[in-house]
C-alpha positions in Angstrom: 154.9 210.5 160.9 155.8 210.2 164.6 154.1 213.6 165.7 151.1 212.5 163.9 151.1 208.6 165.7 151.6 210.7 169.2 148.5 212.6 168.2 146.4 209.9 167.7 147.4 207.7 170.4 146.5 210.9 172.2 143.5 210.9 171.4 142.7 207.2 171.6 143.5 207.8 175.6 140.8 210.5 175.7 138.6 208.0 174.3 139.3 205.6 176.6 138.3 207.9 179.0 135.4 209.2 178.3 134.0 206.0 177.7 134.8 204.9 180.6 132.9 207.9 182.6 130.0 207.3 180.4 130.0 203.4 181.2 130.4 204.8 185.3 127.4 207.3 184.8 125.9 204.3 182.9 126.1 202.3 186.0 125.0 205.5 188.3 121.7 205.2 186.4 121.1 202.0 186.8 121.7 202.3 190.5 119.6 205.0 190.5 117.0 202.8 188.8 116.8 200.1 190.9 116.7 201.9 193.7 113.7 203.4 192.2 112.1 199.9 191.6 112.7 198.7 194.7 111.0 202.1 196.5 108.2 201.3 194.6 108.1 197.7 195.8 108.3 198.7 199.3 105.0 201.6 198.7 103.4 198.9 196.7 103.7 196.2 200.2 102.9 198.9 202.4 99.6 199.1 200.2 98.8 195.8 200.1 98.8 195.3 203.9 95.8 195.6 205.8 97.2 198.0 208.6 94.3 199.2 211.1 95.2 203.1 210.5 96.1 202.4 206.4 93.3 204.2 205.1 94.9 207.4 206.3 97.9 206.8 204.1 96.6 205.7 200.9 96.4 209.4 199.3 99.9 210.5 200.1 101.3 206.7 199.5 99.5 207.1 195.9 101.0 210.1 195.1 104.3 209.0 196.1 104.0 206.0 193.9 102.7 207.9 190.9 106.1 209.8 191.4 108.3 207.7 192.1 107.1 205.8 188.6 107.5 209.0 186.5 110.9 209.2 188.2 111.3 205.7 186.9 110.9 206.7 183.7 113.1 209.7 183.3 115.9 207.8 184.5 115.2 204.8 182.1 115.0 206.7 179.6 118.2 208.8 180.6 119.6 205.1 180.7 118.5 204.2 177.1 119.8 207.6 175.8 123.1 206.8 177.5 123.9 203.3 176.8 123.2 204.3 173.0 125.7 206.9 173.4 128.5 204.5 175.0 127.8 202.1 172.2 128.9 204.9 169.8 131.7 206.0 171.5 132.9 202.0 172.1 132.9 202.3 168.0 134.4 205.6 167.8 137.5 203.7 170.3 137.5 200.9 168.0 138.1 203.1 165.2 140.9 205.2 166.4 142.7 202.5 167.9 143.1 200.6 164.6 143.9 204.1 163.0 146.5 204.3 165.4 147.7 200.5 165.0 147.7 201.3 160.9 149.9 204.4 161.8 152.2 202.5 164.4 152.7 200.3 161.3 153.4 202.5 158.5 155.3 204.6 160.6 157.8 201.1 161.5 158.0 200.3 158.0 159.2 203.9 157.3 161.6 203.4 160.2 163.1 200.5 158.6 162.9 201.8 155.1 165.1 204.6 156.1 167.4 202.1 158.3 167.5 199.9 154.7 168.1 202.9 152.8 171.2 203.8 155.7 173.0 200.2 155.1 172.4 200.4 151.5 174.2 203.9 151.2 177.2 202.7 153.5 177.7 200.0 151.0 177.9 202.0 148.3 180.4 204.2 149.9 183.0 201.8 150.7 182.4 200.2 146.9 183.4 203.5 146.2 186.3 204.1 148.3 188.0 200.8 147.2 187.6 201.2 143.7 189.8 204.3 144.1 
């Protein structure tokens, strides 16, 4: 019972783990994202200002934005794809741990079962050794 208890609180640390690096690349993406945004903002102001020598720009500055918005929506969708999968493994956690608190406990009242079973036998023993 105690090997198996070690095992899973093993393995409830693992879990801990790797939900916590997919929460950090969670937050990564984000970053990532709105950086993104706010590149877009800045082409989007460039655009919009009415710079003598703008007209050479507007091509390239397009382009840019057209990239920079399909960029925007890997990484969104990276972040959806993501966040779905820390969800599940927040669940997965929440499972193991109370399989490993439902362990901790069966494993205590077997503990004290065999303690109770201990006392119990001494008692008997010295009943016996006085009735002799």
């Amino acid at each position: 019972m105690k090997d198996r208890l070690h095992k899973i609180e093993r393995v409830v640390v693992v879990q801990q783990q790797l939900k916590r690096l997919s929460e950090w690349k969670l937050a990564l993406l984000r970053r990532d994202e709105a950086a993104l945004g706010k590149a877009q903002e800045q082409l989007v102001s460039r655009l919009n200002d009415g710079a003598a020598h703008h007209g050479l720009f507007v091509g390239s500055m397009a382009r840019r934005l057209t990239q920079l918005s399909r960029e925007a929506q890997v990484v969104h969708a990276e972040s959806e794809a993501l966040q779905g999968r820390v969800r599940e493994e927040a669940l997965r956690l929440k499972r193991t741990e109370r399989l490993a608190q439902n362990m901790a406990r069966a494993s205590d009242a077997e503990d004290e079962k065999i303690g109770l079973e201990r006392i119990v036998e001494a008692g008997a023993v010295r009943k016996d050794d006085s009735l002799a």
